[in-house]
C-alpha positions as a Markdown table, in Angstrom:
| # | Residue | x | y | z |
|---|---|---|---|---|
| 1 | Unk | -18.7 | 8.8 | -2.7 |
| 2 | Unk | -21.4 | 6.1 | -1.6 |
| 3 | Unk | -19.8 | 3.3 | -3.7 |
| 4 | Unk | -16.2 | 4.1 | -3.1 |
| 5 | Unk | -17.4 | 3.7 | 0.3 |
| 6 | Unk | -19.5 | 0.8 | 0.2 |
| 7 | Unk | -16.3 | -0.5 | -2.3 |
| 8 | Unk | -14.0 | -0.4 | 0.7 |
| 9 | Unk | -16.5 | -2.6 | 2.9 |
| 10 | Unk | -17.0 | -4.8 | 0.8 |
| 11 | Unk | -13.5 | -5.4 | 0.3 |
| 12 | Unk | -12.7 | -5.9 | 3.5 |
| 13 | Unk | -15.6 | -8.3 | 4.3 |
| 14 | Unk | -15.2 | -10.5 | 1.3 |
| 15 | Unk | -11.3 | -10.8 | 2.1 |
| 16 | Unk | -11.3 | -12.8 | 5.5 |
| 17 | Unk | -11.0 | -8.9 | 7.8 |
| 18 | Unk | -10.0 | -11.1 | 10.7 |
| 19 | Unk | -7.0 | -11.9 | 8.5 |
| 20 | Unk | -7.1 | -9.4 | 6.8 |
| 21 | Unk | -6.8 | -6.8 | 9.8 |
| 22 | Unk | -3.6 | -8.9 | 11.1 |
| 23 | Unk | -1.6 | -8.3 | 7.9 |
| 24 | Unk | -2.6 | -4.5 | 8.3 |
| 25 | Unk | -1.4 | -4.8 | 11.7 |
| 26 | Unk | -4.9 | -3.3 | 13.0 |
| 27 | Unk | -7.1 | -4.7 | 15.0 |
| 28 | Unk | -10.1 | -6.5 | 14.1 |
| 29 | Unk | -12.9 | -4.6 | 15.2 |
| 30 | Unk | -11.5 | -1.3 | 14.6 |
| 31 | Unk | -10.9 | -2.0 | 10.7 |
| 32 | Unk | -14.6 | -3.3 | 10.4 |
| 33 | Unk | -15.6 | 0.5 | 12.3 |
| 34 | Unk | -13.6 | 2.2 | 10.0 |
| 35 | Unk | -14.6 | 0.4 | 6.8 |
| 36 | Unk | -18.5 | 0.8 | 7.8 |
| 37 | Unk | -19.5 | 4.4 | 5.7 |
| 38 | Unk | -22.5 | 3.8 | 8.4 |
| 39 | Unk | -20.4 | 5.0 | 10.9 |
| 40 | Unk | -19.5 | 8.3 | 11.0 |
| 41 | Unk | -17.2 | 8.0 | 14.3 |
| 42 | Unk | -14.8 | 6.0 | 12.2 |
| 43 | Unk | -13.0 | 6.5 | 8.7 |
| 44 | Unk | -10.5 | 4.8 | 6.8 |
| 45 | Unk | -7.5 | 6.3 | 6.0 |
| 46 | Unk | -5.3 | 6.7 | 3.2 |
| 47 | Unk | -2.7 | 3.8 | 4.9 |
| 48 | Unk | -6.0 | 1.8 | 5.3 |
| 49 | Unk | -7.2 | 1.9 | 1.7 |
| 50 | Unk | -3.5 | 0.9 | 1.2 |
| 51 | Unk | -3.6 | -1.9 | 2.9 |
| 52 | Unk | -6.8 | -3.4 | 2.0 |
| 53 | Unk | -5.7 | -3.0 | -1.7 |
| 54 | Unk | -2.4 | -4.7 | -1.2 |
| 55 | Unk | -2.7 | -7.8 | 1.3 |
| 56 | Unk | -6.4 | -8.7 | -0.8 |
| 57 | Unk | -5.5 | -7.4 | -4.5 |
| 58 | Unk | -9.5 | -6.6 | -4.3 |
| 59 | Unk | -9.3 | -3.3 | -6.5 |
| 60 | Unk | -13.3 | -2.6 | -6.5 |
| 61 | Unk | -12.1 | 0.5 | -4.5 |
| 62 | Unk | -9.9 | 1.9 | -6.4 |
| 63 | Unk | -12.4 | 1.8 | -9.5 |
| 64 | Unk | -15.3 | 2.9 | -7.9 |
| 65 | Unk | -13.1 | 6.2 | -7.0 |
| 66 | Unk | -12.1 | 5.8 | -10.7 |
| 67 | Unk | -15.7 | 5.7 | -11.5 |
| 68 | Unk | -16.2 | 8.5 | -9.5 |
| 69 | Unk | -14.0 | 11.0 | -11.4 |
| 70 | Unk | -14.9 | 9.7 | -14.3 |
| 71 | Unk | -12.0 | 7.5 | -15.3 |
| 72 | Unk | -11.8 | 3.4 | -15.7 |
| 73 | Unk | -9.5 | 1.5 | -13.7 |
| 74 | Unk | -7.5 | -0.6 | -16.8 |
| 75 | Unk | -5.0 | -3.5 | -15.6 |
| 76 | Unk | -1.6 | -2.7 | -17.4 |
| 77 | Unk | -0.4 | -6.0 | -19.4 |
| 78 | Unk | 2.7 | -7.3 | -18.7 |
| 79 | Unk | 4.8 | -7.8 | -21.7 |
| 80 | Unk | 5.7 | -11.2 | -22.7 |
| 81 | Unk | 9.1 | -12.0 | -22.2 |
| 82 | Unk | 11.6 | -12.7 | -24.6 |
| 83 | Unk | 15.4 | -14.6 | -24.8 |
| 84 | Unk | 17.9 | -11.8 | -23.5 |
| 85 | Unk | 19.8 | -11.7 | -26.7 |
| 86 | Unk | 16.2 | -11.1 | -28.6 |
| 87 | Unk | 15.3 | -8.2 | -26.8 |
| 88 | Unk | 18.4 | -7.1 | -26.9 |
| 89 | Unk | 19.0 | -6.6 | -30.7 |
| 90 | Unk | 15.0 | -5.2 | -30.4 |
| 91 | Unk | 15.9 | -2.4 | -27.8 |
| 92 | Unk | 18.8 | -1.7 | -30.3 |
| 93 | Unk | 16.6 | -1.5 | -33.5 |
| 94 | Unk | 14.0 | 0.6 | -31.4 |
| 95 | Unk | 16.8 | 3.0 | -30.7 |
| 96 | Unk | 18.3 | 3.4 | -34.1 |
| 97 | Unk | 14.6 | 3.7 | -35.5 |
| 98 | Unk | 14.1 | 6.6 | -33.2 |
| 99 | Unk | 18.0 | 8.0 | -33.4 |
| 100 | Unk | 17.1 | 7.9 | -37.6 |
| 101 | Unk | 13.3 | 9.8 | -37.0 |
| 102 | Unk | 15.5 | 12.6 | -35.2 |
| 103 | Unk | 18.2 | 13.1 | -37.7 |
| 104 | Unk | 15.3 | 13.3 | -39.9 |
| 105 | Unk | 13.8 | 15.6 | -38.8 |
| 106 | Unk | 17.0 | 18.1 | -38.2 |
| 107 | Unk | 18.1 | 18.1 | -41.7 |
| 108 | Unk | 16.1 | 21.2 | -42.5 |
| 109 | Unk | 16.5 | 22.5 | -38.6 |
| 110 | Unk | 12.6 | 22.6 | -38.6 |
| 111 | Unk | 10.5 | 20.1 | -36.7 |
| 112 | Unk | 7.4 | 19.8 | -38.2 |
| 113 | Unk | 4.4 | 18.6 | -36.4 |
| 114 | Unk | 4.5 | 15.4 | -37.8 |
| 115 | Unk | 7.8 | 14.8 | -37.0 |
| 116 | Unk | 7.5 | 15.3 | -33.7 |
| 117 | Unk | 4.3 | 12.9 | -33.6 |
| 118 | Unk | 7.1 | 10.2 | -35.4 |
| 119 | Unk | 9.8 | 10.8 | -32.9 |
| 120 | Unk | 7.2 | 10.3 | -30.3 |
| 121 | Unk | 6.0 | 7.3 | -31.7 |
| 122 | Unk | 9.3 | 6.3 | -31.7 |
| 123 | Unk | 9.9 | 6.7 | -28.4 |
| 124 | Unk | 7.4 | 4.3 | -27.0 |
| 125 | Unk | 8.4 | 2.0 | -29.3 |
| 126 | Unk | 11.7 | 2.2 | -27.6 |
| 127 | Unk | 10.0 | 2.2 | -24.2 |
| 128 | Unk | 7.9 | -0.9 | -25.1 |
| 129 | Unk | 10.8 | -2.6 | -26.2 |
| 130 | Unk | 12.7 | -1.7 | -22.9 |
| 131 | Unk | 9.5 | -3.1 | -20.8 |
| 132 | Unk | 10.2 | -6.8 | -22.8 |
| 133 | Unk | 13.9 | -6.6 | -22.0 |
| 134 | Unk | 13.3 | -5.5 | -18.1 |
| 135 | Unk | 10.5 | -8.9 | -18.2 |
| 136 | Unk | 13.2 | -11.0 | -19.7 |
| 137 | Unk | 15.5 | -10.0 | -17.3 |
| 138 | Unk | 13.1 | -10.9 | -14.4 |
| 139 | Unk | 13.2 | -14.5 | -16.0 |
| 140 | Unk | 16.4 | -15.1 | -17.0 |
C-alpha cells in the first residue's frame, strides 16, 4: 500500500499540482493534503485517483496498485489502421473463417475440445479484425 501511496504523490508533484488541482476542480492545497500518505487527516478518493490519472496520463499509480495484487499494468496497442475497403473484406474473411470453424464442428453434433479452442481462436481473429476497421474508421 506504501508505493501506491507514495505513487499517487508523486504523481501529483511531478505533474504541475497547482495545474493540476485546477483541471480537477480542487483546490490546491487540499489535493497536496490528500495526496501526502503522511497525513492521515487527508485521503484521496476514488474521483481523485481519477483525476490525477486522466488530466497527467502519469499511470505510476495505477501500476503500483497493479504491483500490489500481483498483476502488471500492460499499455494495449492500438491497431494500425487500414483503407476502409481493406478491412472490410478482412472483417469479412474473419467472419467466414469463424462461420466455417462452427459448421465444422456441428457436422458430427459433438464439439470437441479442440473445436471449441478453434472457434475461439476464431473469434478474436474476428475481434482483432473489427478493432482495425473501428481504427480505420477513426481516420477515414
Amino acid at each position: 500500500m506504501e508505493n501506491f501511496l507514495r505513487a499517487c504523490q508523486s504523481a501529483v508533484l511531478d505533474n504541475e499540482a497547482k495545474t493540476l488541482a485546477g483541471k480537477m476542480g480542487v483546490p490546491h492545497v487540499s489535493l497536496l493534503q490528500r495526496a501526502n500518505p503522511d497525513n492521515d487527516a487527508h485521503h484521496l478518493t476514488v474521483e481523485h485517483l481519477f483525476g490525477i490519472l486522466l488530466h497527467t496520463g502519469d499511470m505510476r499509480p495505477l501500476q503500483a496498485l497493479a504491483n500490489e495484487f500481483g498483476f502488471d499494468l500492460v499499455p494495449r496497442a492500438a491497431p494500425e489502421p487500414q483503407a476502409l475497403t481493406r478491412s472490410l473484406i478482412s472483417v469479412g474473411k474473419e467472419v467466414a473463417d469463424l462461420t466455417i470453424a462452427v459448421h465444422q464442428a456441428l457436422e458430427d453434433s459433438h464439439v470437441s475440445t479442440f473445436e471449441k479452442a478453434l472457434i475461439r481462436q476464431e473469434i478474436n481473429h474476428v475481434r482483432q479484425s473489427l478493432d482495425v476497421m473501428d481504427a480505420s474508421v477513426k481516420v477515414a
